[in-house]
C-alpha positions in Angstrom: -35.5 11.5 50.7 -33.1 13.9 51.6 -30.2 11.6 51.5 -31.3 10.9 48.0 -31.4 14.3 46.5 -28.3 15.1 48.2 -26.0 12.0 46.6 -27.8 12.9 43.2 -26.6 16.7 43.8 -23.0 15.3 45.0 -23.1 12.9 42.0 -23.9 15.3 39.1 -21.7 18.3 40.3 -18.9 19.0 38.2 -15.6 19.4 39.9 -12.5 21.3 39.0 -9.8 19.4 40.4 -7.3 21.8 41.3 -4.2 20.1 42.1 -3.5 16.7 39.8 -0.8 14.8 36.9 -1.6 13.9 33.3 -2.8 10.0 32.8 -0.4 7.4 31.9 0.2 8.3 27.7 0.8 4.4 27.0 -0.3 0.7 28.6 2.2 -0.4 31.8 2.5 -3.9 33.0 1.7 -5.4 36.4 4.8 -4.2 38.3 4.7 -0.8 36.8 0.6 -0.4 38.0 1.3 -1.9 41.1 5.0 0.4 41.7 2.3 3.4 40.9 -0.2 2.3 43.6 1.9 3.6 46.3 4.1 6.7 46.8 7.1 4.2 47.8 9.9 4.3 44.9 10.9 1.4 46.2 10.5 -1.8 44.1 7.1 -4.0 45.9 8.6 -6.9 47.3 8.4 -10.2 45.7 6.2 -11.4 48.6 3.4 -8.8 48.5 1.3 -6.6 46.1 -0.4 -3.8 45.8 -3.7 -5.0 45.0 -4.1 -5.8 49.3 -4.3 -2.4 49.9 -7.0 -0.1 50.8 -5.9 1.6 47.4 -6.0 -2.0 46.1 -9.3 -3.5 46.8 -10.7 0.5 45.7 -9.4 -0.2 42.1 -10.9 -3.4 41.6 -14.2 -3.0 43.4 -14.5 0.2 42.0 -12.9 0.8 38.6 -13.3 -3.0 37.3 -17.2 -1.9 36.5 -16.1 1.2 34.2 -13.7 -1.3 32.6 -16.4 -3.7 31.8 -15.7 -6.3 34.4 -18.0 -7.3 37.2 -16.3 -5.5 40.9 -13.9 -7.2 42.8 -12.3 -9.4 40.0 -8.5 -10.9 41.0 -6.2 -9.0 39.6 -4.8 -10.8 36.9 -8.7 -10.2 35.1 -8.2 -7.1 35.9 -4.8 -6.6 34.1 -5.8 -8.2 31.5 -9.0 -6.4 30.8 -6.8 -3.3 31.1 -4.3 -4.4 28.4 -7.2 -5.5 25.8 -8.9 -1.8 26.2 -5.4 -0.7 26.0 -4.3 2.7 27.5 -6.6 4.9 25.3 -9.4 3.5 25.8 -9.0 2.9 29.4 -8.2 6.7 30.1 -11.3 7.5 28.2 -13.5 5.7 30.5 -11.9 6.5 33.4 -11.5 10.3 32.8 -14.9 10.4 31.5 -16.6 8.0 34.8 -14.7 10.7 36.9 -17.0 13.7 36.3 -14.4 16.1 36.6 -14.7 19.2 34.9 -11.7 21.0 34.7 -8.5 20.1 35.3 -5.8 22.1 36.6 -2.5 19.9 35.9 1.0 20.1 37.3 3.7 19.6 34.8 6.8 19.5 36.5 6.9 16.0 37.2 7.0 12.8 35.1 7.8 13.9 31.7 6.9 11.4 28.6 5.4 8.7 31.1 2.0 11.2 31.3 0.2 13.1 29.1 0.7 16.6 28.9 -1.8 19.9 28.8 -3.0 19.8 25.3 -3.2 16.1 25.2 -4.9 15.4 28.9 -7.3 17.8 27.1 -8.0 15.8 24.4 -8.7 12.4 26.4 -10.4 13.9 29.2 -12.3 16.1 26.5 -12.5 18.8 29.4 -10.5 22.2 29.7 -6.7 21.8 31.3 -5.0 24.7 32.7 -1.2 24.5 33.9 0.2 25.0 37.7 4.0 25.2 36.9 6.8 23.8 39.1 9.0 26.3 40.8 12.1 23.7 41.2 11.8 22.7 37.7 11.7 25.9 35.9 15.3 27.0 38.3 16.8 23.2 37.3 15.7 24.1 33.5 17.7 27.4 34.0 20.9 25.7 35.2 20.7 23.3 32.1 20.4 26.0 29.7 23.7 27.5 31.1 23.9 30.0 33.3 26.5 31.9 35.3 26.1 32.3 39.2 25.5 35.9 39.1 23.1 35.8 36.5 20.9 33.4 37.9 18.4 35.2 39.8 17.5 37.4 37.2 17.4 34.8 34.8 14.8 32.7 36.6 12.6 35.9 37.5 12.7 36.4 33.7 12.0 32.8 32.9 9.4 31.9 35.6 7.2 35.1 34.0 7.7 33.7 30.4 7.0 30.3 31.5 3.9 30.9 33.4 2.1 33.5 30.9 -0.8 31.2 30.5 -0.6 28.9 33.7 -3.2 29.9 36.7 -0.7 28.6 39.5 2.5 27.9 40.9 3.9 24.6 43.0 6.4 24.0 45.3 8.1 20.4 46.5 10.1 22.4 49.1 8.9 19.8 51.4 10.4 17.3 49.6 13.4 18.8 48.7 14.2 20.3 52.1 11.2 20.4 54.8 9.2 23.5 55.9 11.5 24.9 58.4 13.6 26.7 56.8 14.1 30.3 57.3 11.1 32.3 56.0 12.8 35.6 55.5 13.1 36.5 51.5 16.9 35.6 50.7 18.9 38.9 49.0 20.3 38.6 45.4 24.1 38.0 46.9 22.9 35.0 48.8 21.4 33.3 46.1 24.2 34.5 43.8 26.6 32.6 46.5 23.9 29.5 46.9 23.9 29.4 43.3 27.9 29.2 42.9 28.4 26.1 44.9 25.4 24.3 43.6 26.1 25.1 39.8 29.8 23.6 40.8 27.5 20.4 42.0 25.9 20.0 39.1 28.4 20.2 36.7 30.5 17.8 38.9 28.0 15.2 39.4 26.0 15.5 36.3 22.8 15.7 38.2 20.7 18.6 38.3 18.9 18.8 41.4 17.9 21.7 43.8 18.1 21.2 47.5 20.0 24.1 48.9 17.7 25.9 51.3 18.5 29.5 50.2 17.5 28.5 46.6 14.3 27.1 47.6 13.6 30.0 49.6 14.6 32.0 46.6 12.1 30.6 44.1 9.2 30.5 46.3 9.5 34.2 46.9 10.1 34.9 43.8 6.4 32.7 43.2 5.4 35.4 45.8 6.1 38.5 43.4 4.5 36.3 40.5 1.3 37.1 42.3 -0.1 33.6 41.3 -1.6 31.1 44.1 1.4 29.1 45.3 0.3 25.1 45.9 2.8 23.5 48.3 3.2 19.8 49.1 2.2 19.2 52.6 2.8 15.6 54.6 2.6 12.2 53.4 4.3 11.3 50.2 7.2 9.4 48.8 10.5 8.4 51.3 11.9 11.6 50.0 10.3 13.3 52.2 11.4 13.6 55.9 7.3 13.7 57.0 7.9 15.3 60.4 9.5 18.3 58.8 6.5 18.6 56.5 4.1 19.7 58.6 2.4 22.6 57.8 2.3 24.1 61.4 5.9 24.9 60.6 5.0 27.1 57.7 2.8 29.7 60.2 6.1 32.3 60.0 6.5 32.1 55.9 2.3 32.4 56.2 2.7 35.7 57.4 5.5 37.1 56.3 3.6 36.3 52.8 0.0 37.4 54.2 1.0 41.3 52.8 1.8 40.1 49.5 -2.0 39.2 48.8 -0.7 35.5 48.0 -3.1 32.6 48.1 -0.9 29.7 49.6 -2.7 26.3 48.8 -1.7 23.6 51.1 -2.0 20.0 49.3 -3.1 16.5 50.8 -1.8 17.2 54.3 -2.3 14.3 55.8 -1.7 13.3 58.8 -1.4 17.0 59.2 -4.9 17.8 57.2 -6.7 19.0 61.0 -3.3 21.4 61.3 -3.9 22.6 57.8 -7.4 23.6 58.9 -6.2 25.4 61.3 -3.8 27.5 59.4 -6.8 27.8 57.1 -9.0 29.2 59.6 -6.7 32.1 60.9 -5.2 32.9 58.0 -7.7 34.5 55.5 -5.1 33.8 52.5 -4.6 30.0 52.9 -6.5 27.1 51.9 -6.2 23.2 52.0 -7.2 20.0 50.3 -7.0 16.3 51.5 -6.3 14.9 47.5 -3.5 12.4 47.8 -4.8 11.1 51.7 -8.3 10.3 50.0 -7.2 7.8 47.4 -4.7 5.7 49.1 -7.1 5.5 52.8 -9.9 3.7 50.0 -13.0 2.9 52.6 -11.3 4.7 54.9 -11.1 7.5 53.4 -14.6 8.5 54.7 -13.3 9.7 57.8 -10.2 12.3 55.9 -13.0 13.5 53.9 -15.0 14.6 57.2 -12.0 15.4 58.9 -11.4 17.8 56.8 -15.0 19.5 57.3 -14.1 19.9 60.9 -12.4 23.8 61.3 -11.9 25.4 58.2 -14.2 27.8 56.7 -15.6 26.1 53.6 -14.6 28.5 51.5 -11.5 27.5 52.5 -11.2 23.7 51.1 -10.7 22.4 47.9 -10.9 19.4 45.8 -8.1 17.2 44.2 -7.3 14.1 43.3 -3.2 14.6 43.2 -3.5 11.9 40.3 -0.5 11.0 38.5 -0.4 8.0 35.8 -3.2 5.3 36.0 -6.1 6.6 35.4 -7.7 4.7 38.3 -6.5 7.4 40.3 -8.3 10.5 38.5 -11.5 8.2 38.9 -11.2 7.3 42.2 -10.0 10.9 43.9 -13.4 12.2 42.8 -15.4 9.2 43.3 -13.9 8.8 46.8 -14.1 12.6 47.7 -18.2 12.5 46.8 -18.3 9.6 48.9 -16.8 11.0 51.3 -19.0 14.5 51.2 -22.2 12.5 51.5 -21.3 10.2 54.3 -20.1 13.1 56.0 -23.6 15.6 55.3 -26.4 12.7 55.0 -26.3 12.4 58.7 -26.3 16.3 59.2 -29.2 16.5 56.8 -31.4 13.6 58.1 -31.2 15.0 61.8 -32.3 18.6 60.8 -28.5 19.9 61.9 -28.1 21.0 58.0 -30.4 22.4 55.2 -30.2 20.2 52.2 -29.8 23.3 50.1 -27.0 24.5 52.2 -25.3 20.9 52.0 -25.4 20.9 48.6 -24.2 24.9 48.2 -20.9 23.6 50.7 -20.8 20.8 48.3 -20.7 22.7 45.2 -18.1 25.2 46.8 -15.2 23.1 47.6 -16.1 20.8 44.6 -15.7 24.0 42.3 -16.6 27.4 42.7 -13.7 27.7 45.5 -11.1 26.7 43.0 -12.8 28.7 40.1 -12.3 31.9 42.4 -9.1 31.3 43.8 -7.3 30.5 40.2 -9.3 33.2 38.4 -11.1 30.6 36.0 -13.5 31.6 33.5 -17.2 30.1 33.1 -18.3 27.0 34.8 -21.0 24.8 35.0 
């Protein structure tokens, strides 16, 4: 009875999900669901697909029913139910079967593919709050024109006017560069230099991309003196990252050297590295961790992430996301997943007397939403 009460509690709790993407704004055929599937960029080869993958069989076993299609259909039924709802519709369903209450969505990656604040609002019909990109509001600086000199005063003026209404910051340092890099706060005449040869880079190649290490240093401190909790990207993600530099053991000097500050530093998806992130969540009092983009793409598996993640950290220290970006599959199935995964983990603790159901459900109900509702400063809540 216990294990009942407990998955009805896990079931009707509203989460805020504090790290994820807009939902795809228009329909997509099978090559572009299947290329958003994985977190390769690489084309899927002619001989495979996407669908024989734990992330795979979860779609159609577990979305197909919210679609109006019996579980487990091939995947051509699939695709073409998908394309009769079309992309409206289909969001509407899925956002809606998700139960999630709140969404706190990253902007600074995917443009007109995804919806955007206002409109993720609309088809979700919950409230969306915005977690800006560091990287993209210093590359929007260098389009607008900019001289060397002026730049990091221009980007501490820009990053304040850009974030007057967002609840976070995020950083793809580990993408762009790794986390060990120096964690000393860069001065004004290194960036100034940094900023000379990399403005020269842009203009010469046409591309406007920020890798340079004292740059990325530079806009995450100056996310430090924003005062606003900082998400970064931790482990596995797309080939641009080089995952044994993203570790986030290697971010323990930057931790402290941040701890004065009074920063919250929220370290995102983590795996393989999610029992390190624990850790760091556990000694520091100013850090906290989610498992969002492991949970989706480990599908059954993803049972075991879910408890992993239970293992060290205080549980006021653990959050949820879904990392979603694009299908709508992917907002359903972070949260359906991560439930899953709670009550797999806290049934057995329950049934053998080692938990109070009340409890359960209270741990439940913090890293499902009243972590993320404190740590962003969020009004209300159910």
């Amino acid at each position: 009875m216990s294990t009942d009460a407990l998955a009805a509690a896990l079931a009707e709790l509203p989460l805020v999900d504090h790290h994820v993407h807009g939902a795809l704004r228009d329909d997509v055929d099978r090559a572009g669901l299947e290329l958003m599937l994985t977190e390769s960029d690489r084309p899927v080869p002619p001989w495979m697909t996407q669908f024989d993958s734990q992330i795979g069989f979860a779609v159609r076993r577990w979305c197909a029913p919210v679609l109006g299609l019996p579980a487990h259909p091939a995947p051509e039924a699939y695709l073409s139910r998908r394309r009769e709802l079309g992309a409206a519709e289909v969001n509407r369903r899925l956002l809606a079967a998700s139960g999630i209450d709140h969404y706190l969505l990253e902007t600074g990656y995917g443009g007109a593919e995804i919806l955007g604040t206002d409109e993720m609002a609309r088809a979700s019909g919950r409230p969306v709050d915005e977690i800006v990109r560091l990287e993209s509001v210093l590359e929007d600086v260098a389009r607008s024109g900019v001289a060397a000199a002026d730049l990091p005063e221009r980007f501490r003026e820009t990053l304040a006017a850009r974030t007057v209404d967002a609840v976070g910051l995020k950083s793809i340092v580990a993408y762009r560069f790794g986390f060990d890099f120096d964690p000393a706060r860069p001065s004004d005449d290194e960036v100034t230099a940094a900023a000379g040869a990399w403005l020269a880079e842009c203009a010469r190649t046409g591309t406007v991309r920020v890798s340079d290490p004292v740059l990325l240093r530079f806009v995450l401190w100056s996310g430090v003196d924003r005062g606003l909790p900082i998400q970064l990207h931790a482990g596995y993600g797309d080939p641009d990252v080089e995952l044994h530099r993203c570790d986030p053991l290697l971010l323990t000097r930057f931790i402290r050297n941040v701890q004065p500050h009074g920063v919250d530093l929220m370290l995102l998806h983590c795996y393989p590295f999610h029992r390190n992130a624990g850790y760091l969540a556990q000694v520091f009092p100013h850090v906290f961790f989610d498992v969002g983009l492991g949970v989706n793409y480990t599908g059954v598996r993803s049972d075991a992430v879910v408890a992993e993640s239970l293992e060290l950290a205080p549980f006021a220290k653990i959050l949820f996301s879904s990392d979603a970006w694009g299908p709508p599959e992917l907002h359903h199935l972070g949260a359906l997943l991560w439930r899953r995964g709670m009550l797999r983990a806290m049934a057995p603790w329950v049934g053998s007397g080692e938990w109070d159901l009340d409890e359960a459900v209270r741990v439940a109900r913090m890293i499902g939403h009243d972590n993320a509702r404190r740590v962003y400063g969020l009004e209300g809540g159910a």
